[in-house]
MOPAC internal coordinates of N, CA, C and O (Angstrom, degrees):
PM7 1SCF
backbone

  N    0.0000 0     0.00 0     0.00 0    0    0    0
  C    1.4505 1     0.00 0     0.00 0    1    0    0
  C    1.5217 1   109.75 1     0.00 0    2    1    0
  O    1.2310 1   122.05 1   -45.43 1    3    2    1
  N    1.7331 1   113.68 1   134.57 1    3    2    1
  C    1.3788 1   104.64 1  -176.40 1    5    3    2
  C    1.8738 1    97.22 1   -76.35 1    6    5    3
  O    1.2310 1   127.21 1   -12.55 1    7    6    5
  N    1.5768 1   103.73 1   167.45 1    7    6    5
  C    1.6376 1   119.22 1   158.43 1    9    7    6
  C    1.6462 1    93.27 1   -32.08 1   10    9    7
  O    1.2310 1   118.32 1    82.16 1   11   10    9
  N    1.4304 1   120.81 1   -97.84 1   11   10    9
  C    0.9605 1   119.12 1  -164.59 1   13   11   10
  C    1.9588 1   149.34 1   -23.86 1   14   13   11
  O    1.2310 1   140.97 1   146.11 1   15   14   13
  N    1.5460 1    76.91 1   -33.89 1   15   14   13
  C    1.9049 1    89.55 1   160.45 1   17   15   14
  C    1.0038 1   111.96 1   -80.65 1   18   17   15
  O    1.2310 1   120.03 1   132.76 1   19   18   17
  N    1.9484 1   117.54 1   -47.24 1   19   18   17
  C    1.9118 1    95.75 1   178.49 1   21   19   18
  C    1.0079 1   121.56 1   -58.81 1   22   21   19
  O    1.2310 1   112.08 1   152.06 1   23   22   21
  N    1.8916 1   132.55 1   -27.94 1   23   22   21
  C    0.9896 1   106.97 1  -176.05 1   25   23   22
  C    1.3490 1   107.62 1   -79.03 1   26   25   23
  O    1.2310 1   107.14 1   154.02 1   27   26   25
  N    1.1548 1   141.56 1   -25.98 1   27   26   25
  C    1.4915 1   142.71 1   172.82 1   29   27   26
  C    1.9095 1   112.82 1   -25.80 1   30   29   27
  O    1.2310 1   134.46 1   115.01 1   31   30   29
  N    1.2620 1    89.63 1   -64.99 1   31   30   29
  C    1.6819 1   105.96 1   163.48 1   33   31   30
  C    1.3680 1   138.93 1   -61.27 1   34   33   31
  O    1.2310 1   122.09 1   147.67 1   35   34   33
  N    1.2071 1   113.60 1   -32.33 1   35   34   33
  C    1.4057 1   128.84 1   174.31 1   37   35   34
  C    1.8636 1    95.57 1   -76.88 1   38   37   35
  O    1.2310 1   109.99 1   110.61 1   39   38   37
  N    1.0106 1   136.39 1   -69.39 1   39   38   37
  C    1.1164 1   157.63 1  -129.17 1   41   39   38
  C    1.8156 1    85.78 1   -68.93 1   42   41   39
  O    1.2310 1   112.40 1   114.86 1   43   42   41
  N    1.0482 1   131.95 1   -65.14 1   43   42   41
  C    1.4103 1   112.65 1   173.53 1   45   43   42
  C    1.6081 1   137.45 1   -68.12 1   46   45   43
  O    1.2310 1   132.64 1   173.12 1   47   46   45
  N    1.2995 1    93.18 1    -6.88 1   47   46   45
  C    1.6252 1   103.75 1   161.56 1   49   47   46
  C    2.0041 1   114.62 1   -77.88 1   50   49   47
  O    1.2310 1   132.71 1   136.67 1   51   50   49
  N    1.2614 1    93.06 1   -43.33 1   51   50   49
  C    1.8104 1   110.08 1   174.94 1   53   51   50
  C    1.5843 1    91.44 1   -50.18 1   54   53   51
  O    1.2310 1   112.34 1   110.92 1   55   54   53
  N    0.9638 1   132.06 1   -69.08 1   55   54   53
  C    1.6919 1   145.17 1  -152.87 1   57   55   54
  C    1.5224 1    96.73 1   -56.72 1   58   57   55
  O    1.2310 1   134.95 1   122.40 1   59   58   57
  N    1.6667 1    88.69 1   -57.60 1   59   58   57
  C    2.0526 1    86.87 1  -179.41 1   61   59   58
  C    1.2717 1   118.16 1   -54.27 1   62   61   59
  O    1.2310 1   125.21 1   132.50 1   63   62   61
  N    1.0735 1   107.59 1   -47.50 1   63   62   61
  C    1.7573 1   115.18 1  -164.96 1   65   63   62
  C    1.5821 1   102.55 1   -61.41 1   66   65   63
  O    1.2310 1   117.37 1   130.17 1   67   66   65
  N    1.3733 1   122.62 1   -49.83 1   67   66   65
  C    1.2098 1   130.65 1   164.48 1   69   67   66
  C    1.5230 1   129.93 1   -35.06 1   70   69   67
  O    1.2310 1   129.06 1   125.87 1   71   70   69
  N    1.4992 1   100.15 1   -54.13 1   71   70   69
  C    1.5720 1   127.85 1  -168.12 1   73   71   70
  C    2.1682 1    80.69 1   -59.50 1   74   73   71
  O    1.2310 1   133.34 1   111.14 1   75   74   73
  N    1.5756 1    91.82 1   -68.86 1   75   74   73
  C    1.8179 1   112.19 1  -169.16 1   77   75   74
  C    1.4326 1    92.16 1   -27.28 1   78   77   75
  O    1.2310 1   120.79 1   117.35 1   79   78   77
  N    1.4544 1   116.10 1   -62.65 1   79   78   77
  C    1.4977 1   110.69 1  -159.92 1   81   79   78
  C    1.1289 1   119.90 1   -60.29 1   82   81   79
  O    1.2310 1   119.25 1   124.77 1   83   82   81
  N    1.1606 1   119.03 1   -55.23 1   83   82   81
  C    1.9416 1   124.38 1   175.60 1   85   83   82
  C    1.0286 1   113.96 1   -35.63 1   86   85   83
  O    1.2310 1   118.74 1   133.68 1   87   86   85
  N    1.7804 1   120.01 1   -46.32 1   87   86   85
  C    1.3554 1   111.70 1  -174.78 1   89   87   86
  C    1.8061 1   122.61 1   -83.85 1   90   89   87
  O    1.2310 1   136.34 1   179.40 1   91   90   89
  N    1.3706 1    85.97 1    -0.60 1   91   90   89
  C    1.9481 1    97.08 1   171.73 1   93   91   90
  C    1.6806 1    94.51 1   -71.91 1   94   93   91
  O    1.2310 1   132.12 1   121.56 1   95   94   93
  N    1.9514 1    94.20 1   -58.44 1   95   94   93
  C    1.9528 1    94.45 1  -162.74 1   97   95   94
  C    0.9861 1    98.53 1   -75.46 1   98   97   95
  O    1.2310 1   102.82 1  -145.38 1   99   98   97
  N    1.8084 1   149.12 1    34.62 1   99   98   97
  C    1.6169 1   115.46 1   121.56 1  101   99   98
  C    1.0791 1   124.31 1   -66.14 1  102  101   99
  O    1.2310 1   123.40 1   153.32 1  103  102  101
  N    1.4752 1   111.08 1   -26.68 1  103  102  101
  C    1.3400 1   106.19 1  -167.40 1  105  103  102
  C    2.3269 1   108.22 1   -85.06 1  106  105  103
  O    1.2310 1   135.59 1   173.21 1  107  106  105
  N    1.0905 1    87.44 1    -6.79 1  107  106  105
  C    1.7630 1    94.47 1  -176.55 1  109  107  106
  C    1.4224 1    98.83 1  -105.31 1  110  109  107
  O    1.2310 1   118.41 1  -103.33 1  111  110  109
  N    1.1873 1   120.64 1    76.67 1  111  110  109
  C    1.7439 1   106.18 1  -166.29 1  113  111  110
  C    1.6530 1   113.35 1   -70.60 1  114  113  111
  O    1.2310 1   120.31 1   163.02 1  115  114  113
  N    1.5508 1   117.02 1   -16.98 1  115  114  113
  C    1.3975 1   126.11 1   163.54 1  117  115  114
  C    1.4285 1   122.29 1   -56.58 1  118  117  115
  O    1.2310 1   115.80 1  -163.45 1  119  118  117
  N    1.0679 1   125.58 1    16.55 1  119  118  117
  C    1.1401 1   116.74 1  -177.19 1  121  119  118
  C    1.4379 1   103.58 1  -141.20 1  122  121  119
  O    1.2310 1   115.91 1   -47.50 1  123  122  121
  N    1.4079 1   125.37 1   132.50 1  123  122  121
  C    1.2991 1   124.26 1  -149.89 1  125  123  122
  C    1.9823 1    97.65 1   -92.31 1  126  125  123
  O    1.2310 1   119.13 1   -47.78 1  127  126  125
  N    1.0614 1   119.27 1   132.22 1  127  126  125
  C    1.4530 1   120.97 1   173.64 1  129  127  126
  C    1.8815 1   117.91 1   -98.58 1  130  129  127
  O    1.2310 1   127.93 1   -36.40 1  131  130  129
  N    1.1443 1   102.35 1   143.60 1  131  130  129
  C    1.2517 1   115.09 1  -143.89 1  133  131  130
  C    1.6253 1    83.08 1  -115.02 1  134  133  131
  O    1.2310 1   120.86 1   -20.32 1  135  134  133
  N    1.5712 1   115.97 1   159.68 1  135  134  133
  C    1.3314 1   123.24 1  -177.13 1  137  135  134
  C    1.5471 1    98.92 1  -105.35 1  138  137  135
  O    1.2310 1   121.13 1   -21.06 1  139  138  137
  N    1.4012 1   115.44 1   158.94 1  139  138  137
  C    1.5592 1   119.92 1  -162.25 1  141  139  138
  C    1.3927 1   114.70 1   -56.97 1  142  141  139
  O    1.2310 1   117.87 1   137.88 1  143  142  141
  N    1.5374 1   121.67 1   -42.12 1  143  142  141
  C    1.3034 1   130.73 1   150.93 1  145  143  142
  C    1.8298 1   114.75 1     2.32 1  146  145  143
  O    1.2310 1   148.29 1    87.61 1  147  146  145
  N    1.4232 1    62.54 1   -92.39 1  147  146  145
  C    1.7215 1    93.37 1  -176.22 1  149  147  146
  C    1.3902 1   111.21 1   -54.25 1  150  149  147
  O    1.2310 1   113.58 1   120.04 1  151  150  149
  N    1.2765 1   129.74 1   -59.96 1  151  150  149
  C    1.6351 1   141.59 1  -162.49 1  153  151  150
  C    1.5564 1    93.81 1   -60.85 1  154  153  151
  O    1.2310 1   109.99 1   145.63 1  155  154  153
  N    1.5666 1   136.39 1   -34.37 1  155  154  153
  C    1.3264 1   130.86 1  -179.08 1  157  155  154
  C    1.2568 1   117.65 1   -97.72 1  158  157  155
  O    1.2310 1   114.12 1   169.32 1  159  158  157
  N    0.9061 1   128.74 1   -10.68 1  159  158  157
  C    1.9395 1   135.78 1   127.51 1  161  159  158
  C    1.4018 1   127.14 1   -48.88 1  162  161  159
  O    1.2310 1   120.72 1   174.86 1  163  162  161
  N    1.3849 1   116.23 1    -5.14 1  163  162  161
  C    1.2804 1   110.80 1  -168.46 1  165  163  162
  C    1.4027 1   101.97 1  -152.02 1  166  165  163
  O    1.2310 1   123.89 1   -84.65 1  167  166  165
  N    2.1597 1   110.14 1    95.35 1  167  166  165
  C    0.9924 1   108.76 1  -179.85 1  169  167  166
  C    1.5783 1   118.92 1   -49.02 1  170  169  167
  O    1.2310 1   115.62 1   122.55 1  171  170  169
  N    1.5570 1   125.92 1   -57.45 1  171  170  169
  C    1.0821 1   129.21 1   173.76 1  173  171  170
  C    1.3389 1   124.61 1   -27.35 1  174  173  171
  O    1.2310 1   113.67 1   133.56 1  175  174  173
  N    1.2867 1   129.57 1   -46.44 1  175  174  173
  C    1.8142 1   124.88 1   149.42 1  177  175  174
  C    1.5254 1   114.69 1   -58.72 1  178  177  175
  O    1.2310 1   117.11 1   136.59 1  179  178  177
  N    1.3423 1   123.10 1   -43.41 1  179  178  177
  C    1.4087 1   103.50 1  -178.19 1  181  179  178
  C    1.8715 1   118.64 1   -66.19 1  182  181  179
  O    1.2310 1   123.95 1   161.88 1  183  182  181
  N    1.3918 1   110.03 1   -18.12 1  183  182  181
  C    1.6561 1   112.40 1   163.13 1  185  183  182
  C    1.5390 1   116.96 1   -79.21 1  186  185  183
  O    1.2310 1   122.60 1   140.86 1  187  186  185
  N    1.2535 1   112.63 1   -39.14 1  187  186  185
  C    1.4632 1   102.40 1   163.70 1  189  187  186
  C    1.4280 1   138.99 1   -86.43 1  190  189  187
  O    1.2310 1   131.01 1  -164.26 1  191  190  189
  N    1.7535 1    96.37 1    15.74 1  191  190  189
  C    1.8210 1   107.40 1   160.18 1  193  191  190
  C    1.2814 1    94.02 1   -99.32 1  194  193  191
  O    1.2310 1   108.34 1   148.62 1  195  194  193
  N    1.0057 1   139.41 1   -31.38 1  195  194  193
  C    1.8443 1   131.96 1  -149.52 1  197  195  194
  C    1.7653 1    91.21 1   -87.47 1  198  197  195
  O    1.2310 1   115.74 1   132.63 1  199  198  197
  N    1.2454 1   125.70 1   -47.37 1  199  198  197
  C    1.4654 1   141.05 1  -173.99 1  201  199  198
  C    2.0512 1    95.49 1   -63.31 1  202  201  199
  O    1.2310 1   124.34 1   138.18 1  203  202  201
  N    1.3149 1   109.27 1   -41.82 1  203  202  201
  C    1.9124 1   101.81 1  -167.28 1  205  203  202
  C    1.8136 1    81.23 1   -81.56 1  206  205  203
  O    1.2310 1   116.42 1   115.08 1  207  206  205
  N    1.3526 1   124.42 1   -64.92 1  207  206  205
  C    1.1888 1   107.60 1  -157.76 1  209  207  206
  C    1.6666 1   110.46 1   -67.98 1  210  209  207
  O    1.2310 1    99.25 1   164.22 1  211  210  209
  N    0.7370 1   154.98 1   -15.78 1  211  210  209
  C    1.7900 1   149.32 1   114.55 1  213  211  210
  C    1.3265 1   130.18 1    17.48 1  214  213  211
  O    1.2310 1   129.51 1    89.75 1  215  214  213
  N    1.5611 1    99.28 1   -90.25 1  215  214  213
  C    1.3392 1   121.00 1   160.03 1  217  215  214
  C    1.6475 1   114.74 1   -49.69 1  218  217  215
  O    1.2310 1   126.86 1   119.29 1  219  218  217
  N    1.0388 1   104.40 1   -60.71 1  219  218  217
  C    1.7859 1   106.41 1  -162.40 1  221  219  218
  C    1.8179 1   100.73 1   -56.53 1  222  221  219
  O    1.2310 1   125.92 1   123.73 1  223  222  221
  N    1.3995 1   106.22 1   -56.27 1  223  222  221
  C    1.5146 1   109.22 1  -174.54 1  225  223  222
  C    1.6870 1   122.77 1   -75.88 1  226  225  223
  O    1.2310 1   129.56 1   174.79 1  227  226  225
  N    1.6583 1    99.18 1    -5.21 1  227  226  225
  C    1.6932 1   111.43 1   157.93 1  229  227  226
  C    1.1880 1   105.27 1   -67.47 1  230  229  227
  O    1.2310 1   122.94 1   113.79 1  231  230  229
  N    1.2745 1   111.98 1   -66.21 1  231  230  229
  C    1.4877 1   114.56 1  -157.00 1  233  231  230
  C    1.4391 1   128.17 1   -68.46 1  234  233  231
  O    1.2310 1   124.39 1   168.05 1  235  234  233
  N    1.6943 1   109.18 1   -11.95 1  235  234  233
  C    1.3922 1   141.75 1   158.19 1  237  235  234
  C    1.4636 1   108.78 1   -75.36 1  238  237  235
  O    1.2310 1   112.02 1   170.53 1  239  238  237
  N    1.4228 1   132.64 1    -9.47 1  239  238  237
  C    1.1015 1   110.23 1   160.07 1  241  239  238
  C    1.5540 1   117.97 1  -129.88 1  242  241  239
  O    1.2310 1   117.18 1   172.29 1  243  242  241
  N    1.2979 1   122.97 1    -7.71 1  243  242  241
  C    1.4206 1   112.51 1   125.65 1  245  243  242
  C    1.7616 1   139.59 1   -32.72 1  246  245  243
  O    1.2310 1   122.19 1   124.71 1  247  246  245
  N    1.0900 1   113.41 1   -55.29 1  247  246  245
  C    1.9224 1   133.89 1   140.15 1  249  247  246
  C    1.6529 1    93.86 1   -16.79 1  250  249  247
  O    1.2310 1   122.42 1   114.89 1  251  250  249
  N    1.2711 1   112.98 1   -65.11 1  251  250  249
  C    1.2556 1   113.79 1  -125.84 1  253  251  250
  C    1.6693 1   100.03 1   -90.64 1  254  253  251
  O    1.2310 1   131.12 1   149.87 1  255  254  253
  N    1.7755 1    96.15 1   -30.13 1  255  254  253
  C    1.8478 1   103.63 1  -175.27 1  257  255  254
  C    1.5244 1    93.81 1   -81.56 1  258  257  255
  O    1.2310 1   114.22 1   129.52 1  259  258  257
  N    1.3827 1   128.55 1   -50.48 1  259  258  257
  C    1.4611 1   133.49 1  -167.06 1  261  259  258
  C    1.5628 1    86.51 1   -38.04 1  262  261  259
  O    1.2310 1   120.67 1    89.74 1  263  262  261
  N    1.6526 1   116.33 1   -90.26 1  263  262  261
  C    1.0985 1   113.68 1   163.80 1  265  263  262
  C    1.9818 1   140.50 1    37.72 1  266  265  263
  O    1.2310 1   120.10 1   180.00 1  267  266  265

C-alpha cells in the first residue's frame, strides 16, 4: 500500500476518535482540550483520547447489554 492510501484510511478514524473525544471533554471540563493541531503533535493526548473514548463507550455498552 502506497503512504497515500493509508493515510486515506486512517484519516477518518483520526477525525472520529477526535470528534469522540471532544464530546467526552465537555462533559470533563477539568481537563484542558487541545485543538487538532496540537492533539496530533502530542502523542501523550492521542493515548489519553484512545484510553477516555474506550472506557466511556465500554461502559456504555455494558449499560447497554446488562440492560
Amino acid at each position: 500500500m502506497t503512504y497515500h492510501f493509508k493515510t486515506i484510511l486512517l484519516l477518518p478514524l483520526i477525525l472520529s476518535l477526535f470528534i469522540l473525544d471532544r464530546v467526552i471533554l465537555c462533559l470533563l471540563l477539568h481537563i484542558e482540550s487541545k485543538n487538532l493541531s496540537n492533539w496530533l503533535s502530542d502523542s501523550e493526548q492521542i493515548k489519553g483520547s484512545i484510553i477516555r473514548v474506550s472506557v466511556i463507550y465500554t461502559i456504555l455498552l455494558l449499560v447497554y447489554f446488562i440492560k
